[in-house]
C-alpha positions in Angstrom: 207.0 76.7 88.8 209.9 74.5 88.2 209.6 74.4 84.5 210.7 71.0 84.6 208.4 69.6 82.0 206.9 70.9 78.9 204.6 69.7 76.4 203.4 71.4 73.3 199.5 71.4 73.1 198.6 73.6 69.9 199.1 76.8 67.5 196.1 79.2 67.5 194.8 82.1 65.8 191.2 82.3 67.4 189.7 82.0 70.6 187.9 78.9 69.7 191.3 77.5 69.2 192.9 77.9 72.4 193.4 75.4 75.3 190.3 74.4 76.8 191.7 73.6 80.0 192.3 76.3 82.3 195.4 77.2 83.9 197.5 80.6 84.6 199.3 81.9 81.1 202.8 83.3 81.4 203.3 84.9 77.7 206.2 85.6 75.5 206.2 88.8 73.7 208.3 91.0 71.5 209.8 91.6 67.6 210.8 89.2 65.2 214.2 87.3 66.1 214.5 88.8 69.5 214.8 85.2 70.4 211.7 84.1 72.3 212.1 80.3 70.1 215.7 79.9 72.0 214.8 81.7 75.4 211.6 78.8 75.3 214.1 76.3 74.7 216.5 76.7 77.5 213.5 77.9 80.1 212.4 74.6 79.4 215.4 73.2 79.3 214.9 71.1 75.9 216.7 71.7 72.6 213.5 71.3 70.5 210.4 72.2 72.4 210.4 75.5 70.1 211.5 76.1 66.7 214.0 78.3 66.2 215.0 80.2 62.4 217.7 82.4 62.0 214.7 84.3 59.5 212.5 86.5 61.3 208.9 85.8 61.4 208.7 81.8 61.6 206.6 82.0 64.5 202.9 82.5 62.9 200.4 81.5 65.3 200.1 81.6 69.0 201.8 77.8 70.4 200.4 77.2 73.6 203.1 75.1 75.8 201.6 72.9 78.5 204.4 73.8 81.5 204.5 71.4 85.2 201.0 70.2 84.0 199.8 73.9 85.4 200.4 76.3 83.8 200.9 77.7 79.8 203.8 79.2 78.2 202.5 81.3 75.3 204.9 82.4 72.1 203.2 85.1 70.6 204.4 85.9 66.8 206.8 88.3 67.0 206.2 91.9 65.8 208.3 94.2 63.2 210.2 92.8 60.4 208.7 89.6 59.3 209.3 88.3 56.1 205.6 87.0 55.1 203.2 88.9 53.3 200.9 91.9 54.8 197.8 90.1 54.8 199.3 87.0 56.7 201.4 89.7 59.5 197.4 91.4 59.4 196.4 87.8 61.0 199.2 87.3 63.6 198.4 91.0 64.5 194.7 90.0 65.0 195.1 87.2 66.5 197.6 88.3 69.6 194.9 91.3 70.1 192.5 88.4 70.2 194.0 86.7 72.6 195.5 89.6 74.7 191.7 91.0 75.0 190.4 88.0 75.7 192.1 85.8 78.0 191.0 85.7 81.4 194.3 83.4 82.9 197.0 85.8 81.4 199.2 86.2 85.0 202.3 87.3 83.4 203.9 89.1 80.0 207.5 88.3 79.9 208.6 91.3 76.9 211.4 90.4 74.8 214.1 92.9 73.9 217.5 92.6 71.9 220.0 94.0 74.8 221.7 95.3 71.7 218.4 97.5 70.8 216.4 100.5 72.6 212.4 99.4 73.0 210.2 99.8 69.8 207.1 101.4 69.9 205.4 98.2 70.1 207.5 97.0 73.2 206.5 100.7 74.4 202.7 100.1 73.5 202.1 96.1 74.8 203.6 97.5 78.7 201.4 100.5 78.6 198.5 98.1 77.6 199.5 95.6 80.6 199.9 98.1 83.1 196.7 99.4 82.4 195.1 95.7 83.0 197.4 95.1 85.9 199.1 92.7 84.4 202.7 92.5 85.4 205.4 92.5 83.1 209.1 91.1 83.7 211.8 92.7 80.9 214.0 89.8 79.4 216.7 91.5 77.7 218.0 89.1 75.4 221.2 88.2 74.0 223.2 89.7 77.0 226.7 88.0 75.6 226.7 90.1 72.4 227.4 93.3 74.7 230.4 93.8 77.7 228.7 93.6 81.4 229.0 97.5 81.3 227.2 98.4 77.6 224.3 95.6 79.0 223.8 97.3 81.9 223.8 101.3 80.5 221.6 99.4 77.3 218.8 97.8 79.8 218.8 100.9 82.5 218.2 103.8 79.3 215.9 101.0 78.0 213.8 101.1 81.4 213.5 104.6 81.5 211.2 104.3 78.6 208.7 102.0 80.0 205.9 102.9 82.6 205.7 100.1 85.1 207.5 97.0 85.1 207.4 94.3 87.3 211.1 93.5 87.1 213.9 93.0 84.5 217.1 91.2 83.9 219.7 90.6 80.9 219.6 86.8 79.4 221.9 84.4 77.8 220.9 81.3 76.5 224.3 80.1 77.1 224.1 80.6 81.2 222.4 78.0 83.2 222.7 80.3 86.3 220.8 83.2 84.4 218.1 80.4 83.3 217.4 79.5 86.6 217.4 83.8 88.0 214.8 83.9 84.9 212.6 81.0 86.7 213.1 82.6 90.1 212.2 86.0 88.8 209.2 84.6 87.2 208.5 82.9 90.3 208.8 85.9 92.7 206.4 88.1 90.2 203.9 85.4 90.1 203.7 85.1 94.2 
């Protein structure tokens, strides 16, 4: 994948809601303003693609992101603090088991974590769950420029200790076009 061009298709909740068309899903996981909006935006290279919000819990449905005309890019709502009501979170919750469960294209998770923050039990949880489908999972640590080289690296190494099996790992800025293109290789060499 070259994740040169990306077209939005459609927010979901439900199965019969999802893309009919069938292609391999790479999807974007982890807590509320981790920064899956921004990483989407520089992967695919577009300002726009993907709302961002400095307030966590924007994203509330599943969006579905036509990449290369191949493949999907899915942003899953992001887990944790959220500031929408219980009932609504209840939903999100439902429908990302929904479409974990039930997808029969997911190829990839890429998991989401604040370099700045240890794994939360829901990181923890979503791995063990993958590994136990086979489905690999590549660690983004995000926001690698709010730490020195050395704290990023102690951060994500204690941070993989906790996990079970991962595919790979790496730390992310979505200020470095050299790390965006390590993320599409790394991607790339996990989907091979």
């Amino acid at each position: 994948m070259k994740f040169e061009k990306a077209i939005f298709i459609t927010s979901a909740l439900l199965p019969d809601e999802f893309p009919k068309r069938k292609c391999p899903e790479i999807a974007l996981a982890g807590r509320s303003n981790v920064g899956k909006s921004s990483l989407i935006n520089t992967l695919l290279h577009a300002k726009t693609v993907a709302k961002t919000s400095s307030t966590p819990g924007k994203t509330q449905r599943i969006n579905f992101f036509l990449v290369d005309d191949s493949s999907y890019l899915v942003d899953l709502p992001g887990y944790g603090y959220a500031s929408a009501p219980q009932d609504e979170i209840n939903k999100w919750s439902h429908g990302i088991d929904e479409y974990l469960n039930h997808s029969e294209h997911l190829r990839l998770i890429l998991l989401l974590i604040d370099i700045r923050r240890h794994p939360s039990k829901e990181d923890l949880v979503l791995e063990r769950w993958a590994a136990s489908k086979n489905i690999p999972v590549l660690v983004v640590f995000t926001k690698r420029d709010k730490l020195s080289d050395i704290e990023g690296e102690k951060n994500m190494q204690e941070s993989l200790s906790l996990f079970s099996k991962v595919a790979d790992a790496l730390l992310f800025s979505n200020r470095s076009f050299h790390e965006r293109r390590h993320l599409i290789q790394k991607i790339n060499e996990v989907l091979l």
